[in-house]
N, C-alpha and C positions, 0 to 999 in steps of 0.2 A: 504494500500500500504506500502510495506516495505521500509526502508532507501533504497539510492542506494547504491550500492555492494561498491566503493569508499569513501565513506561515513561511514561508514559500520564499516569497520575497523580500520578508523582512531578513530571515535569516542568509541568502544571499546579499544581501546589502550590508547586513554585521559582520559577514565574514569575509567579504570581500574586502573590505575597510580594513578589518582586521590582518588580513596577511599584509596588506600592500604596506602596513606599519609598523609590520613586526621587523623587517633585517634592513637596518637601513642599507642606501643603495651601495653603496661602496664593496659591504659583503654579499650582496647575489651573487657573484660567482663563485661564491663560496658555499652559501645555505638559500634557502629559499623554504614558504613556508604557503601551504593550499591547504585546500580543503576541498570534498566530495559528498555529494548529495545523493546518494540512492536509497530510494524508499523515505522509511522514515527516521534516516541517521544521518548525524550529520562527520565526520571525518576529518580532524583536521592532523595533517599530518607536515613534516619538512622532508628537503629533497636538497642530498650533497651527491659532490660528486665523488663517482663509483672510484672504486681504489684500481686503479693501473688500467684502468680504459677509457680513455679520452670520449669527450664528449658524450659519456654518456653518464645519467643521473639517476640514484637509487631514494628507496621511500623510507619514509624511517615514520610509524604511527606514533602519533602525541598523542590523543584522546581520539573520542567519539562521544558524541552527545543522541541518545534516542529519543523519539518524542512518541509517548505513550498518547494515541486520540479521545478514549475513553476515559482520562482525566485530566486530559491536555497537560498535562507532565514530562517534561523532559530529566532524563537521567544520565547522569553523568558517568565514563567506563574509562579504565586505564588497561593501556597493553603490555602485556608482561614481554620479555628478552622474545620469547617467537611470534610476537603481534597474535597474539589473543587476549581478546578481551572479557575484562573484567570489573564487575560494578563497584565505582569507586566510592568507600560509604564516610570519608569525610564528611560532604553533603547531602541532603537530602533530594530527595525527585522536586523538581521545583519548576512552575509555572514558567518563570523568568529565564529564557536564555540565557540572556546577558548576565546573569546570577555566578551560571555554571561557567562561564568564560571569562570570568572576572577570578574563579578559583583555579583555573586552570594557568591566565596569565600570572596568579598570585604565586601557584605552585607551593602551598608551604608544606608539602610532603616532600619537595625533589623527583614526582614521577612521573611528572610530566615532561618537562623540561632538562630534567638532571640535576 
């Protein structure tokens, strides 16, 4: 099931914003930081480059945020060392995006960011 069409767009506009401020410009070619939308997760992940092959660039997952429809709740997951995911229970499932992306930019576990 895909995000709702409201939802949608706001959280493309947060996370858009969001990366484009995360590495200022100088280090992009160094890191770089996206995000991916399928269904009803949102993915935000950084991308360095691949160790001893040019030009090309690997994923490394930061978080995932889910949005639960039936009580419009988004919940927040951290990836352990083989990118799976796991609910991260510092915070609670919370209405507010911007809530769980604010503890994620806060990181005060170290695991998101390191």
């Amino acid at each position: 099931m895909a995000l709702p069409q409201e939802q949608s767009g706001t959280i493309n506009t947060v996370m858009t914003n969001y990366c484009a401020n995360k590495v200022p410009v100088e280090y992009q070619n160094q890191m770089r930081v996206k995000f991916k939308i399928r269904g009803n997760s949102v993915t935000l992940y950084e991308e360095r480059p691949a160790f001893f092959r040019e030009n090309e660039w690997v994923d490394i997952s930061v978080a995932q945020f889910r949005y639960n429809p039936e009580n419009k709740n988004w919940t927040l997951y951290c990836a352990d060392r083989n990118s799976r995911w796991h609910v991260y229970y510092d915070i609670d499932p919370n209405p507010d995006f911007n809530r769980l992306l604010d503890e994620v930019e806060e990181d005060p576990t170290g695991i998101f960011w390191g």
